[in-house]
VODREN-493272 format. One record per residue (C-alpha): z, x, y; residue in one letter. Coordinates in pm, whole numbers, always signed. Each point is the difference from the previous one (the first is absolute). Layout:
<r zz="Z" xx="X" yy="Y" resn="A"/>
...
***
This chain:
<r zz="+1570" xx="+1262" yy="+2040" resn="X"/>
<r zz="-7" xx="+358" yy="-9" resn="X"/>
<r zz="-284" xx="+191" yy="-141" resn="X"/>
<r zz="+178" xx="+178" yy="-313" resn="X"/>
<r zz="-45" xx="-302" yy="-166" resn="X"/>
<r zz="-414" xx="+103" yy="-50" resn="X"/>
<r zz="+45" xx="+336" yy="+21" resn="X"/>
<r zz="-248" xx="+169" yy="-285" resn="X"/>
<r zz="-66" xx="-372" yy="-144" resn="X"/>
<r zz="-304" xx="-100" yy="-91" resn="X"/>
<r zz="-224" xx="-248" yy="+144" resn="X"/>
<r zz="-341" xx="-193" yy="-11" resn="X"/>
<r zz="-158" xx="-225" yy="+270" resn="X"/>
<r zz="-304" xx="-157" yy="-136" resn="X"/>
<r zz="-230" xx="-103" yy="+322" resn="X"/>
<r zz="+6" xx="+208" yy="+283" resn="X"/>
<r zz="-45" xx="-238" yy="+236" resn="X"/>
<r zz="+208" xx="-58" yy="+375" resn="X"/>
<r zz="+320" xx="-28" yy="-272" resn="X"/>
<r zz="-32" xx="+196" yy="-217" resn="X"/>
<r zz="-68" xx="+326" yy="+218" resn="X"/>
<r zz="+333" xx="-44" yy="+204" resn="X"/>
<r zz="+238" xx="-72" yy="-314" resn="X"/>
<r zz="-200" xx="+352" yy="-157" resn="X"/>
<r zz="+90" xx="+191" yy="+317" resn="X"/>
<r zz="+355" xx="-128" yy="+61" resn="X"/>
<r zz="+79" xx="+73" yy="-431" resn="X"/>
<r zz="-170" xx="+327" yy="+37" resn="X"/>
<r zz="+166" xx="+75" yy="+306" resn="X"/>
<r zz="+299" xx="-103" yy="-199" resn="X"/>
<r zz="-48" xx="+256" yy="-268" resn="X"/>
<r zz="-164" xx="-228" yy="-276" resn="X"/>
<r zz="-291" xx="+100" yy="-199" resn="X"/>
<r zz="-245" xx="-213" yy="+125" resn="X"/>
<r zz="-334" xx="-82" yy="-223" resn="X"/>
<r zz="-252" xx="-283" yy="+176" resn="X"/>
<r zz="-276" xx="-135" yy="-102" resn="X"/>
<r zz="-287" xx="-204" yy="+187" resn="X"/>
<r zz="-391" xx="-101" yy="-5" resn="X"/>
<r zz="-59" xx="+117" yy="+358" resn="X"/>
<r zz="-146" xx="+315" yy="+84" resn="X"/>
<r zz="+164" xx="+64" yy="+359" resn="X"/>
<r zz="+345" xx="-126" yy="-139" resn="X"/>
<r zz="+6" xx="+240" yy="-263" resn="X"/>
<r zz="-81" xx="+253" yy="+258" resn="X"/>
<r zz="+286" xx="-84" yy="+149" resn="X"/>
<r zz="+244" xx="-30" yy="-283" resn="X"/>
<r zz="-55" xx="+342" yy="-28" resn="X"/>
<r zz="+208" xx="+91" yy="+258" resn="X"/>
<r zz="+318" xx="-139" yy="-171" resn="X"/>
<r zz="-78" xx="-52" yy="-383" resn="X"/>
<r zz="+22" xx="+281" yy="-265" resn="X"/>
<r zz="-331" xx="-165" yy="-204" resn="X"/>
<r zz="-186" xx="-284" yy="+125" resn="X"/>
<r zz="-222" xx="-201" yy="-254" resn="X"/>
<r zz="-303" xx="-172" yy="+143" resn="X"/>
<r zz="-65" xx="-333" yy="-220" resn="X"/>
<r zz="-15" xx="-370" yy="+4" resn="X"/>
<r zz="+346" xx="-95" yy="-64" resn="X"/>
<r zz="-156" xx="-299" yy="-240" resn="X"/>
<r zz="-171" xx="+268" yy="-218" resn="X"/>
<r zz="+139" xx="+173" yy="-257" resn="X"/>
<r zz="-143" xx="+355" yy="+100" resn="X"/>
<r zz="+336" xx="+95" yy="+157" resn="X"/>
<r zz="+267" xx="-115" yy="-305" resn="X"/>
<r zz="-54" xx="+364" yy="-171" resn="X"/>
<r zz="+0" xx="+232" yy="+300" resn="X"/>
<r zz="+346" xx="-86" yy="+180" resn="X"/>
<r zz="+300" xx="+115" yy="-101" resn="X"/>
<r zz="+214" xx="-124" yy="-322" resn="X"/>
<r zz="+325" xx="-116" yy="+184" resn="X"/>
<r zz="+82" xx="-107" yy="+377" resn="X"/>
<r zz="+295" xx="-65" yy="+150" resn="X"/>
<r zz="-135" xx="-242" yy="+264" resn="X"/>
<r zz="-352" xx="-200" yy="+1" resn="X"/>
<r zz="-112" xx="-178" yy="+317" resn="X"/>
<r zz="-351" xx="-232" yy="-53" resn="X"/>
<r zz="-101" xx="-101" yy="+359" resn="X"/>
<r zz="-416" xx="+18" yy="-66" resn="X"/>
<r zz="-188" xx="-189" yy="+243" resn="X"/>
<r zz="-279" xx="-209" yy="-91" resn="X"/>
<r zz="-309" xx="+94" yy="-103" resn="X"/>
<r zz="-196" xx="-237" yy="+272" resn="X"/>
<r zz="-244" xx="-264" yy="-155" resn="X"/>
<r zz="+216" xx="-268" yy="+76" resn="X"/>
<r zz="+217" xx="-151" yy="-302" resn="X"/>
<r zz="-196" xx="+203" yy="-232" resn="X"/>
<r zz="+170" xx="+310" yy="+164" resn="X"/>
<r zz="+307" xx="-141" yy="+18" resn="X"/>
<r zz="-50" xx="-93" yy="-380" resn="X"/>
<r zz="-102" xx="+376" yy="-73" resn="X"/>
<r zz="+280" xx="+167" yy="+185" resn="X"/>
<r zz="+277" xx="-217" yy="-87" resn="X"/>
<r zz="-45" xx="-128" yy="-305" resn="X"/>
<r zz="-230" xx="+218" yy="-157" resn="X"/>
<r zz="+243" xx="+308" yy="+174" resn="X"/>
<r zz="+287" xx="-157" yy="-106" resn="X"/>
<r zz="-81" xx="-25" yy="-374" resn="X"/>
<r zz="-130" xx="+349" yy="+12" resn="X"/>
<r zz="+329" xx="+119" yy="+117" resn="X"/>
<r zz="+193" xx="-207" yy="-261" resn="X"/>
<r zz="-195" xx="+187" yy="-268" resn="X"/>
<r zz="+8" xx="+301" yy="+116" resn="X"/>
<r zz="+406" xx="-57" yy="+44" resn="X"/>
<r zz="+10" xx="-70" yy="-400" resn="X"/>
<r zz="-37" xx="+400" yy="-97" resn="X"/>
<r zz="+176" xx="+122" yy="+272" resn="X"/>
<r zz="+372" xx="+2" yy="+141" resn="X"/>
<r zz="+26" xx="-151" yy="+318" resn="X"/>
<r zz="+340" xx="-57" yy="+174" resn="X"/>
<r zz="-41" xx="-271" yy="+329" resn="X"/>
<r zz="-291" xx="-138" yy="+33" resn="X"/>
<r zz="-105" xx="-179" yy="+360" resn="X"/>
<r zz="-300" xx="-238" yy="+147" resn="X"/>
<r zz="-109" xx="-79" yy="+301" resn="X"/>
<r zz="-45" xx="-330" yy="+40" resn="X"/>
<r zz="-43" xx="-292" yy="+267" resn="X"/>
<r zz="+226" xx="-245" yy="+176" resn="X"/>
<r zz="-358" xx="-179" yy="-45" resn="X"/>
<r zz="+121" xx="-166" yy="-345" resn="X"/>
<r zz="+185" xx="-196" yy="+256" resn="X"/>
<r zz="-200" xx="-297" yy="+87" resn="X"/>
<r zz="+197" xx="-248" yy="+174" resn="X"/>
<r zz="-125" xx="-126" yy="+360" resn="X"/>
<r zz="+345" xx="-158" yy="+113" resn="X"/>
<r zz="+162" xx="+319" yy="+193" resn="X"/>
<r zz="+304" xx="-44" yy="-257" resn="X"/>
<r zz="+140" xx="+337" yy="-91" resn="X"/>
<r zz="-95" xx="+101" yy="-360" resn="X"/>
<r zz="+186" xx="+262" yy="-237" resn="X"/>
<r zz="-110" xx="+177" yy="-307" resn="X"/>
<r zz="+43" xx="-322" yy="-227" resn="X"/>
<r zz="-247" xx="-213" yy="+172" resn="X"/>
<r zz="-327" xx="+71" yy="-96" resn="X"/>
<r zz="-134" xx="-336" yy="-122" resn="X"/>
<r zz="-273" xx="-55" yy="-301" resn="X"/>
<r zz="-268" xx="-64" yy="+276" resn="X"/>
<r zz="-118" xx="+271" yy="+174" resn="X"/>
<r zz="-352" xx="+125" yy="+222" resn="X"/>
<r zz="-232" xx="+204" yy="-188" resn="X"/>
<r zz="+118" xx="+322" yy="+132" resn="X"/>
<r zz="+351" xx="-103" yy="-81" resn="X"/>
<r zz="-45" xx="-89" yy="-362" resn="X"/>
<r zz="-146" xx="+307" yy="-98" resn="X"/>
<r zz="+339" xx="+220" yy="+191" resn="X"/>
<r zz="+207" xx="-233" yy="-157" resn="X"/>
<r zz="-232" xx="+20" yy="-358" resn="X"/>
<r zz="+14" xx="+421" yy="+36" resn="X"/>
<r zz="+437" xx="-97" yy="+101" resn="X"/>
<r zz="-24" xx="-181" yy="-353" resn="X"/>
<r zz="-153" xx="+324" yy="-229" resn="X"/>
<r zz="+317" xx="+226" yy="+138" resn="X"/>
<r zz="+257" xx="-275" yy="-72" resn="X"/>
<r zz="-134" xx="-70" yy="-398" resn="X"/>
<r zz="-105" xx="+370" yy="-54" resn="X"/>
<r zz="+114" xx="+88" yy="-305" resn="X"/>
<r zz="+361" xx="+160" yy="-80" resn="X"/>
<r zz="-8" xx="+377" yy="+116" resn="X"/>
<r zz="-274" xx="-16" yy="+216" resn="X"/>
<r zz="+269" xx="+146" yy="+223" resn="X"/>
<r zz="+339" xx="+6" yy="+95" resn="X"/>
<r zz="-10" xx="-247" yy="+213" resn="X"/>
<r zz="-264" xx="-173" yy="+336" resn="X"/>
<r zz="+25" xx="-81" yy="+347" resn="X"/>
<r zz="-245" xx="-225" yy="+181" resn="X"/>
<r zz="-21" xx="+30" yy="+332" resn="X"/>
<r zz="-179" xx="-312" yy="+177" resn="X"/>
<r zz="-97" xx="+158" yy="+311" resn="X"/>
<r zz="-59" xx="-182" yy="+330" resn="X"/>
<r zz="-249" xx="+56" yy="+280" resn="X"/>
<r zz="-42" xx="+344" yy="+32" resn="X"/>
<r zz="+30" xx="+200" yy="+265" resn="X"/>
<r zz="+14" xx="+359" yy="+188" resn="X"/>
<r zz="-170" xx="+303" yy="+153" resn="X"/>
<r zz="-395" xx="-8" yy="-97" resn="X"/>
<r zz="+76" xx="-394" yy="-90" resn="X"/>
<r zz="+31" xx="-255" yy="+293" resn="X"/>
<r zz="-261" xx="-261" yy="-5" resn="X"/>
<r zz="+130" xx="-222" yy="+234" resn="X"/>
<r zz="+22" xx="+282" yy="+284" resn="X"/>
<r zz="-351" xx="+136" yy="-90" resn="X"/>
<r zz="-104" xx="-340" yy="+34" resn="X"/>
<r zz="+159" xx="-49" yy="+353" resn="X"/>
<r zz="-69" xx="+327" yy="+135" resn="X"/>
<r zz="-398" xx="-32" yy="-64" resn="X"/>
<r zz="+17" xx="-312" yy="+203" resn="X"/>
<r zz="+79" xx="-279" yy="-228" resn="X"/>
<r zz="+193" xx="-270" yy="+242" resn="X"/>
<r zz="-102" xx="-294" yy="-283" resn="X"/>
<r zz="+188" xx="+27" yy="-365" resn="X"/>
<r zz="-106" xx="-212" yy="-325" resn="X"/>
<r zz="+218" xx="-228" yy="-100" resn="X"/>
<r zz="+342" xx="-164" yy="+107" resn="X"/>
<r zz="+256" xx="+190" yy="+195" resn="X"/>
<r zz="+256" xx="-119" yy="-121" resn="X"/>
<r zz="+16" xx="+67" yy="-356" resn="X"/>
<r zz="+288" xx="+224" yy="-140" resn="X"/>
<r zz="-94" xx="+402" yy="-34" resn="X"/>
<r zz="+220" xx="+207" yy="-265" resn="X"/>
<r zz="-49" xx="+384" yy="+106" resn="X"/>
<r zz="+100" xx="+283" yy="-161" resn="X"/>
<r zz="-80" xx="+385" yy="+124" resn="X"/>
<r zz="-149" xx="+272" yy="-222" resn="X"/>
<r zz="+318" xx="+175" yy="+55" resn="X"/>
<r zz="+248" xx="-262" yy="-168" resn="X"/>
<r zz="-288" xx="-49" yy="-276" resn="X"/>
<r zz="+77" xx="+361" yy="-93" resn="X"/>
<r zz="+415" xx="-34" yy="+38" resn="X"/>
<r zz="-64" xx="-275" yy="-188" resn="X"/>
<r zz="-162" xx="+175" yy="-284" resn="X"/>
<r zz="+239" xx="+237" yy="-31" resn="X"/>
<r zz="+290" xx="-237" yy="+23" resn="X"/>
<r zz="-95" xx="-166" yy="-290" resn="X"/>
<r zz="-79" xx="+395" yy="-154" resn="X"/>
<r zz="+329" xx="+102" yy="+78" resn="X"/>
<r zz="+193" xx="-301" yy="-57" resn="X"/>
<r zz="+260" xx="+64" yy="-324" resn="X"/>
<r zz="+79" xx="-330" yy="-80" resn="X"/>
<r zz="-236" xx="-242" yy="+75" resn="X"/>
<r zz="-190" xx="-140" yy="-327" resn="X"/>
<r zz="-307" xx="-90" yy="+213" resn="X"/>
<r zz="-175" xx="-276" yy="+70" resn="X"/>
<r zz="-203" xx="-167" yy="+288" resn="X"/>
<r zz="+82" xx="+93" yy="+370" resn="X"/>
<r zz="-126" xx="-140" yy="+311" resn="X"/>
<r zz="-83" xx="+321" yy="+212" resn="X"/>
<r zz="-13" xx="-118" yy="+360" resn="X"/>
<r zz="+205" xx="+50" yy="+324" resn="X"/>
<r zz="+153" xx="-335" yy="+55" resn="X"/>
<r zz="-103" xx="-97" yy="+320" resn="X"/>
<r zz="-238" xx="-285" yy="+54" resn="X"/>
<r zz="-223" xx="+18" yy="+292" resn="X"/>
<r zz="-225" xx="-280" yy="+59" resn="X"/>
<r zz="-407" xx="+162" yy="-21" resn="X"/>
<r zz="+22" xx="-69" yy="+416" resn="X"/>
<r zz="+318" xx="+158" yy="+35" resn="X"/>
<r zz="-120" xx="+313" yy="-105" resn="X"/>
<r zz="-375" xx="+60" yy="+154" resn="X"/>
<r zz="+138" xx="-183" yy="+340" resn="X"/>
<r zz="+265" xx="+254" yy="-24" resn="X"/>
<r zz="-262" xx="+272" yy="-97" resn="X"/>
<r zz="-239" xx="-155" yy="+252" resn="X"/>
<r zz="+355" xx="+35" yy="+280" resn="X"/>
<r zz="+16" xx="+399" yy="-118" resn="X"/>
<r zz="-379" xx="+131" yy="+66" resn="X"/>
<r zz="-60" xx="-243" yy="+316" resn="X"/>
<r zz="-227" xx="-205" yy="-242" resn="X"/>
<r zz="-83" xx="-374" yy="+167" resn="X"/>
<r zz="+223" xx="-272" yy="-194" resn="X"/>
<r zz="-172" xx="-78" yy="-307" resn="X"/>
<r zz="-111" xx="-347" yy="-150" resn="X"/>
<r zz="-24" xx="-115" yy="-358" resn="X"/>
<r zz="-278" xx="-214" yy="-137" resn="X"/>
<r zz="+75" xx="-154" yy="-339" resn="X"/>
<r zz="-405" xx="-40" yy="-24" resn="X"/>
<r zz="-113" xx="+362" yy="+49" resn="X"/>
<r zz="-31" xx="+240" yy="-313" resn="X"/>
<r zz="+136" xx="+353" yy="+33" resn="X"/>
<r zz="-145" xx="+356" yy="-13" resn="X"/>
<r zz="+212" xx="+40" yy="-371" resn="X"/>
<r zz="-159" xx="-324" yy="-117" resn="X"/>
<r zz="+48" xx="-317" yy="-117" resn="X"/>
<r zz="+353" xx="-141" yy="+0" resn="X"/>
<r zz="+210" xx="-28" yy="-326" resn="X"/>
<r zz="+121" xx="-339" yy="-45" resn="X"/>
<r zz="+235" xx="-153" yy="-287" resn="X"/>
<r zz="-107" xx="-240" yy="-260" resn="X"/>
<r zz="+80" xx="-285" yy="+217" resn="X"/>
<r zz="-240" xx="+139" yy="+263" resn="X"/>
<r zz="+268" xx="+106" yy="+240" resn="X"/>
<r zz="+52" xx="+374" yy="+165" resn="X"/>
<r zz="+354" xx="+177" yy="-146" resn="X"/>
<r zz="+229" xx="-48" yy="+301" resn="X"/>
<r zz="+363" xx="+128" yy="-189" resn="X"/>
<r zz="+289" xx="+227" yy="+80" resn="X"/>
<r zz="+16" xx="+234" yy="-268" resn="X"/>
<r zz="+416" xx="+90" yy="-60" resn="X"/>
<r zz="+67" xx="+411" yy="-103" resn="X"/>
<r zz="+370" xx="-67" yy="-17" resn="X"/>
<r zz="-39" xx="+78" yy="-352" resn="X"/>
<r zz="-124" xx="+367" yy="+7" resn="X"/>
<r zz="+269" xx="+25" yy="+303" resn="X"/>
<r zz="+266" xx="-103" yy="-259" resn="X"/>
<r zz="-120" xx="+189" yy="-318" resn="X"/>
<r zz="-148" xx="+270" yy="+87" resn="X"/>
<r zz="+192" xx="+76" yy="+371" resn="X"/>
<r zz="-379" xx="+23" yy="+190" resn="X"/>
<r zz="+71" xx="-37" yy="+324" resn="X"/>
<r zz="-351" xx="+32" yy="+245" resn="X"/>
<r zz="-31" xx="+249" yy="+248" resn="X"/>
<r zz="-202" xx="-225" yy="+185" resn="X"/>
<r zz="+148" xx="-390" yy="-9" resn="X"/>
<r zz="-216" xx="-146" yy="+236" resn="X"/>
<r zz="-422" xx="+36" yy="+76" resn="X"/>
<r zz="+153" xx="+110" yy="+384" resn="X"/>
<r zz="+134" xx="+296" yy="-172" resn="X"/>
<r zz="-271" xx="+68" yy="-234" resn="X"/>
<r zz="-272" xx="+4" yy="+266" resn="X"/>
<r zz="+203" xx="+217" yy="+282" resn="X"/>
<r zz="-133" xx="+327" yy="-199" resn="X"/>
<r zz="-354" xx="-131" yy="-48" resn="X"/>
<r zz="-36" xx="-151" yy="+407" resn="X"/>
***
């Protein structure tokens, strides 16, 4: 897509986080008008470098509604949680997402977009899922993405023009690469199964993915699966990792608890093991991803 399509639009990211700083420095970079707004200190900092005002505030307050601007072309909510387990979730999420909804009721906002999770995907059988399978019974951390999914798609009429949500997979990219860290400080056992299912997705195709749905002049919305469609098996990728640095073969040990913490099961008890399908935001919105595979992906960060 070529960049005249955000040239002097204008745009706010609420949460600064590892998202929400590359989509403000690829918009700005663009030529958009980029506003941002976040509760951390060093991320604000760094918004700096990109945004033209930069509100510091808890997205789930209400501090913020009467400082930012009356009318945006393009909103993107990808806050982070607030830590404190499900009551952060439950703060950022929910309580951000309702804050944004009222906020969005005296204002004029044109596309709207969330980051969510390929998380409100539960199932443990390695079928491959698409955006219209997200059952009733989800984990904790799932039901509250799918509750916050919920507030944007009964927000009331002219809330904006129209909303994208983005259910991102396991993310990826430069600063970002746990399972490398892990092997290159020694690790040679992994938590877990190795052969469980792993849908990746880089920071980079985040971002094109972003402004895909931005740019896109036809496309009502809607729920897309942002991943890169390859499925590597957990031990295909840090045995390949492991094969890169000259790391000894690694083993898995479905009894050990990682450094990230416990694991997130489903309701039946069972670890998500699915392949998560993007042919959807390949046919709608024409994303293609610059990286397709982890191989790719990790060749720049090696």
């Amino acid at each position: 897509m070529g960049s005249e399509v955000f040239q002097d639009s204008s745009v706010l990211i609420l949460g600064c986080g590892y998202v929400g700083v590359a989509v403000g420095k690829a918009l700005a970079t663009a030529g958009a008008q980029v506003d941002a707004l976040t509760r951390n200190v060093d991320r604000a900092a760094e918004a700096n470098g990109f945004a033209r005002q930069v509100y510091r505030c808890d997205l789930d307050s209400a501090e913020w509604h009467s400082q930012v601007a009356e009318q945006y072309d393009f909103v993107l909510n990808c806050v982070s949680s607030a830590g404190n387990g499900m009551e952060g979730y439950r703060k950022s999420y929910i309580g951000g997402m309702e804050s944004v909804i009222a906020w969005a009721q005296s204002k004029s906002i044109g596309t709207f977009a969330y980051t969510s999770a390929t998380s409100v995907y539960p199932h443990s059988d390695g079928r491959i899922v698409t955006e219209e399978d997200v059952p009733a019974d989800l984990t904790a951390s799932g039901d509250v993405l799918r509750e916050a999914e919920e507030l944007i798609e009964n927000a009331p009429a002219g809330s904006w023009d129209r909303a994208f949500i983005l259910r991102l997979g396991a993310i990826y990219g430069p600063t970002r690469h746990h399972l490398l860290d892990a092997l290159k400080r020694g690790t040679t056992t992994f938590p877990g199964e190795g052969g469980f299912y792993l849908n990746y997705i880089h920071l980079d195709d985040i971002v094109s993915s972003v402004l895909a749905a931005f740019a896109s002049a036809d496309s009502p919305g809607g729920a897309f699966n942002v991943v890169d469609g390859d499925y590597p098996t957990k031990a295909d990728v840090v045995e390949w990792l492991a094969e890169q640095i000259g790391a000894p073969k690694p083993v898995f040990d479905p009894s050990a608890q990682g450094r990230r913490g416990p694991m997130r099961t489903n309701a039946q008890g069972s670890l998500p093991n699915r392949r998560v399908s993007n042919e959807k935001l390949r046919r709608e919105l024409g994303w293609t991803p610059k990286f397709p595979d982890f191989k790719a992906g990790y060749a720049g960060l090696l």
